[in-house]
C-alpha positions, 0 to 999 in steps of 0.5 A: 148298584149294577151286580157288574159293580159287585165283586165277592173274594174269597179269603178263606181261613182266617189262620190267625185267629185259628192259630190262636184258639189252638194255642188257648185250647187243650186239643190233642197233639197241639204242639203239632198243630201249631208247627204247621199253622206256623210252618207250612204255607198255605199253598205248596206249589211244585214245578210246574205251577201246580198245588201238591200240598198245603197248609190245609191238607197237612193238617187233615192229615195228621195224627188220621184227621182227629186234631182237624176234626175237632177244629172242625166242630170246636173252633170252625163255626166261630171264624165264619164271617164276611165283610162288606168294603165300598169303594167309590171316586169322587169326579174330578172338577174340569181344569179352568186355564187363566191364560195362555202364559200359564205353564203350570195348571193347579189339579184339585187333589183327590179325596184321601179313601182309608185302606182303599184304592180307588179305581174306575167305577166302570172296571170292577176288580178282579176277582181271585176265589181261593180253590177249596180242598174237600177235607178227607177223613179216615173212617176211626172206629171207638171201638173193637170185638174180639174172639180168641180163636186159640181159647174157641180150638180149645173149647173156652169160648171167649169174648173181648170188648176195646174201647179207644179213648185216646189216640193211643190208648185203649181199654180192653176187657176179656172175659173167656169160659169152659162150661164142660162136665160129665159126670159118668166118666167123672171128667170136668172142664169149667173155667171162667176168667175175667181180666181188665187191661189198659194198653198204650199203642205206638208204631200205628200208620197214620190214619189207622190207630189200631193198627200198630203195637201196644203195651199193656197192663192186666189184672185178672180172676178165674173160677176152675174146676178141672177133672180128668177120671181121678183126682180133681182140682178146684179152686180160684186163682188172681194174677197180674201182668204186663202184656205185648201185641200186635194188631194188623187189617184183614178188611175194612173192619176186621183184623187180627191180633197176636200178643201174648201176656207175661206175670204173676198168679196166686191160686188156692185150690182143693183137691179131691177124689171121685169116690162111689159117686160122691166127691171126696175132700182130701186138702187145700193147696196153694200156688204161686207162679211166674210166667206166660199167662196169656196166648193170643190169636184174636179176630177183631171186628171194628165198628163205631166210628168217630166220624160226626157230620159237620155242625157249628153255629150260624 
């Protein structure tokens, strides 16, 4: 067969099938996925002819390209096929006339061809290829590290690690320490605290789930020794709490973040006294306490991203 005689047509997705799998699978924001495949066409036209918007690019664009990326990887490689339709006519018979009486001429008709039409073998038909968008996703980091630049001004370095695990929910451990001691003017200041959190983000910009608000809940511990030339205290102290912050870009991969954390702490403490170069026990106290817990100013560099190069069976 002469390659004039071949024709290719691109069909593009084949949304059914896609739509199906959506609706069978546990993909995130499923319910938003399904609006479009069912309520946006496949191409949106405006005035003057020409492609503003679609189906496809409505859905690269949602919740930041995470619900196509997954179809991209999960479900993209087993709509992939092709199918191959030959079309051909059968030559008509030449019209015999019996006589010059006859008004009306029998014609052979033609061979029925299921699901096809036929055409002339010399005219192949026209083909029209469905114009391609190429998928735009926004770089999505997993994950964060943070330094309180309020606790460095006081000279208690600190330390955080985010880790997203959700559109909208996140993990966040911190640890912060003060390691200070002078013994010949009998001043110390050691302080060690450790504090989980799982927070729960809302009002992000789309494409950037770390920017926005959040909600948090904390738990935490500390280790204390604190002198200033007399008495002394030290002790160890629990506390829980509910936390509010806000993080917004500065850069490529940095931000900052503000929040602050409100709850309970329990301490048990000793006090004692310098006293001829020893340190003397006088008692053992207790604390409860209701209020701020945390203050937050935090640089925060983002790295680790979610994107992953396209893959799928052949």
């Amino acid at each position: 067969i002469p390659d004039s005689l071949i024709c290719i047509h691109g069909e593009g997705i084949a949304w059914d099938m896609l739509r199906q799998m959506v609706a069978a699978s546990d993909i995130l924001y499923k319910e938003e996925v399904l609006h479009i495949l069912d309520h946006t066409p496949v191409w949106v036209f405006d005035k003057a002819g020409r492609v503003v918007d679609g189906r496809k690019k409505q859905l690269m664009d949602l919740r930041g390209g995470m619900p196509y990326t997954y179809m991209l990887e999960n479900f993209f490689p087993e709509l992939r096929s092709s199918l191959s339709v030959a079309c051909y006519r059968k030559p008509e018979p030449p019209v015999k006339v019996i006589s010059q009486k006859e008004t009306k001429v029998k014609e052979p008709e033609p061979a029925l061809q299921p699901d096809s039409v036929a055409e002339p073998a010399s005219e192949p038909a026209t083909v029209r290829k469905e114009a391609t968008v190429q998928p735009h996703r926004p770089t999505v980091q997993r994950l964060a590290v943070k330094t309180n630049l309020l606790y460095d001004a006081i000279l208690m370095p600190s330390l955080e690690v985010e880790y997203r695990i959700a559109d909208r929910w996140t993990v966040n451990l911190e640890g912060d320490m003060a390691w200070w001691n002078n013994d010949g003017k009998h001043k110390c200041y050691q302080v060690a605290t450790i504090s989980p959190e799982g927070r729960w983000w809302f009002g992000q910009k789309q494409g950037s789930p770390w920017h926005g608000h959040y909600l948090g809940v904390f738990g935490g511990f500390t280790w204390y020794d604190l002198e200033n030339g007399k008495e002394g205290y030290q002790g160890e102290a629990e506390m829980v709490g509910v936390s509010y912050g806000y993080m917004f870009p500065i850069g490529r991969r940095l931000s900052l973040e503000a929040g602050i954390g409100l709850g309970y702490m329990h301490s048990k403490y000793e006090e004692y006294l310098p006293i001829d170069g020893h340190y003397v026990y006088q008692q053992t106290n207790r604390m409860n306490y209701f209020g701020p817990l945390k203050l937050k100013f935090a640089l925060v560099w983002r790295l680790w991203d979610t994107d992953k190069k396209k893959g799928g069976a052949r």
